[in-house]
C-alpha positions in Angstrom: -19.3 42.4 -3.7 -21.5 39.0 -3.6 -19.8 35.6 -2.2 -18.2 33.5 -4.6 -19.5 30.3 -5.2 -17.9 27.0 -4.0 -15.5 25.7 -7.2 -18.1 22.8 -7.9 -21.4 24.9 -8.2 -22.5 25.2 -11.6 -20.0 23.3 -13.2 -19.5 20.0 -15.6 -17.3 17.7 -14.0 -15.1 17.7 -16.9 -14.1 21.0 -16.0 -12.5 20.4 -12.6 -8.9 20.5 -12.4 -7.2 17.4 -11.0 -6.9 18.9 -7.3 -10.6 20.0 -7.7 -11.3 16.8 -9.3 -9.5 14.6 -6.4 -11.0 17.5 -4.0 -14.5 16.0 -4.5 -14.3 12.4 -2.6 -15.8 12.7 0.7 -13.2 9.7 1.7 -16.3 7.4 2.5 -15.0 4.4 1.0 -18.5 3.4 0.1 -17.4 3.1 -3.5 -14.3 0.9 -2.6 -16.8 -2.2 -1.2 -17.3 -5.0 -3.6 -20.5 -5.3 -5.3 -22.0 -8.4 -7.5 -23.5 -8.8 -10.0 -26.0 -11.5 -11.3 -25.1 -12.8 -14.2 -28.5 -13.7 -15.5 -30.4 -10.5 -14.5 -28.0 -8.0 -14.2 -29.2 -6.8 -10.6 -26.6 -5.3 -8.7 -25.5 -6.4 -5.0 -23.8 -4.3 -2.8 -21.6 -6.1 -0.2 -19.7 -4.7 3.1 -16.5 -6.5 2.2 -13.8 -3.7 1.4 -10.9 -3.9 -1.2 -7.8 -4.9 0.3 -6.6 -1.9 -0.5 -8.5 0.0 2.1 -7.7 0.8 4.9 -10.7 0.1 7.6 -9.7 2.8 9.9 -9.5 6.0 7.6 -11.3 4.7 4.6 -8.1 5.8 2.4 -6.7 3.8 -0.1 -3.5 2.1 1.3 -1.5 3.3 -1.8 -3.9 5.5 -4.4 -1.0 6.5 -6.7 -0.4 2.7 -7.5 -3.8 1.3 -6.7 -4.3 -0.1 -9.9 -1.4 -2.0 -9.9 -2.2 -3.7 -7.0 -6.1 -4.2 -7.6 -6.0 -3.8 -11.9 -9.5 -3.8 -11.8 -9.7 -0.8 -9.5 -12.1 1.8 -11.4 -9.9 5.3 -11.9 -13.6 7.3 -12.0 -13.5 9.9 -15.2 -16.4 12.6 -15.5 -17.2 9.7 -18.4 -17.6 6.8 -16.2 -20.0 8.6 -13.7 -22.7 9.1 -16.5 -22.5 5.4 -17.3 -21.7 3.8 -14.0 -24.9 2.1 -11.5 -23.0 1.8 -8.4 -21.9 4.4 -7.2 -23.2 5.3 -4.0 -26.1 8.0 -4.0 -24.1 10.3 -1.4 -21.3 10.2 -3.9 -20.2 13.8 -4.8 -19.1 12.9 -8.1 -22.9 11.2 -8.5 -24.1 14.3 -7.2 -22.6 17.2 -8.8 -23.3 15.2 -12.3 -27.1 15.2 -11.2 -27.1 19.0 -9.9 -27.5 18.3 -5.8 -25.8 19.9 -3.8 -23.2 18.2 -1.4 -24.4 17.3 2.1 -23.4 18.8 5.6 -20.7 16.3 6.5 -18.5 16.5 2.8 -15.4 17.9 4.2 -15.7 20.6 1.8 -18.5 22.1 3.2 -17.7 21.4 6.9 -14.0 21.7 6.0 -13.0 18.9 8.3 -12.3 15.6 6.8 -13.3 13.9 9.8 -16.7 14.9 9.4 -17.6 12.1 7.4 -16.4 9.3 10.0 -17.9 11.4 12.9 -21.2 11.4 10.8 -21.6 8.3 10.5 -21.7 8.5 6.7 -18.7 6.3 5.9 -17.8 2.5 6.0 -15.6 3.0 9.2 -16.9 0.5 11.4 -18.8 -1.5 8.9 -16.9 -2.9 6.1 -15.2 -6.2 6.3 -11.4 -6.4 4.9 -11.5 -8.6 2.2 -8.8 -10.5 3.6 -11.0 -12.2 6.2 -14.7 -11.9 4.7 -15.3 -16.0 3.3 -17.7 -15.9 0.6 -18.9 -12.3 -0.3 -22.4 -13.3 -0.9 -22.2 -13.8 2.6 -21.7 -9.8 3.1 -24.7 -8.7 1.3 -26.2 -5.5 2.5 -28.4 -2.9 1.0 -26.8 0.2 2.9 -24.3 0.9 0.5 -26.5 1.9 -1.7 -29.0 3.7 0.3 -29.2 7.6 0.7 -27.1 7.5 4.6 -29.6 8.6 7.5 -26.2 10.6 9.3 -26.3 11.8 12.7 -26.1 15.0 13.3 -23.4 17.0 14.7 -24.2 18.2 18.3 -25.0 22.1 17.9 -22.8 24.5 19.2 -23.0 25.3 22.9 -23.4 29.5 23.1 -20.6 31.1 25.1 -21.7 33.2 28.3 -20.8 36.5 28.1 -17.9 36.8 30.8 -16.4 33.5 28.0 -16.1 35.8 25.3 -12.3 36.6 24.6 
């Protein structure tokens, strides 16, 4: 009997379920910085000031179920909104499943660890500046957002001696 293959292989996104659906964000928080936009040219900024509604230190949302009551221009993503959205970041598994690349390394469904993202370097855990306290965003632009993340690798495992084995 051959392996099945991971729920999200080979699929539309409008297919998932809402756990599978929910099951894709890496918990990044790359998607929950504030970008701007130039009003004249359309070019897109991406900034390193977080929503208030994220928490800095798990890059969770502080209350998801009601988010959009507290930020109502919080973007609910739909398999829609992915086709026609420019910011979303390229490591995004939403972004990437819709283009038909596979999910990296660190996505906690492929590492099945949620840390992994944080410990990868891959999130905005150390980076992003709360909202709260950033002054004028244009003052928080940065291009890493929307770059392709360089993470660090994991260290590889360290082989057990023999007289180690259980």
């Amino acid at each position: 009997m051959s392996p099945r293959a991971p729920f999200w292989v080979g699929r539309r996104l409008d297919d998932f379920t809402a756990e599978e659906w929910e099951s894709l964000c890496d918990g990044c928080g790359r998607c929950c910085l504030h970008k701007l936009r130039d009003e004249d040219s359309g070019a897109l900024s991406f900034t390193e000031v977080a929503c208030r509604q994220l928490d800095l230190a798990t890059c969770r949302c502080r209350d998801y179920t009601h988010r959009r009551e507290c930020v109502p221009d919080c973007v609910s993503l739909t398999p829609r909104e992915i086709a026609t959205v420019d910011w979303l970041p390229p490591s995004c598994a939403y972004r990437l499943i819709a283009e038909g690349k596979p999910l990296a390394w660190w996505h906690p469904l492929i590492s099945g660890d949620a840390g992994s993202v944080h410990r990868a370097g891959v999130s905005v855990c150390g980076r992003a500046v709360d909202e709260r306290r950033a002054g004028p965003f244009e003052h928080h632009i940065v291009d890493w957002p929307g770059r392709m993340p360089r993470p660090r690798r994991p260290a590889p495992a360290i082989p057990r001696r023999k007289e180690e084995s259980p």
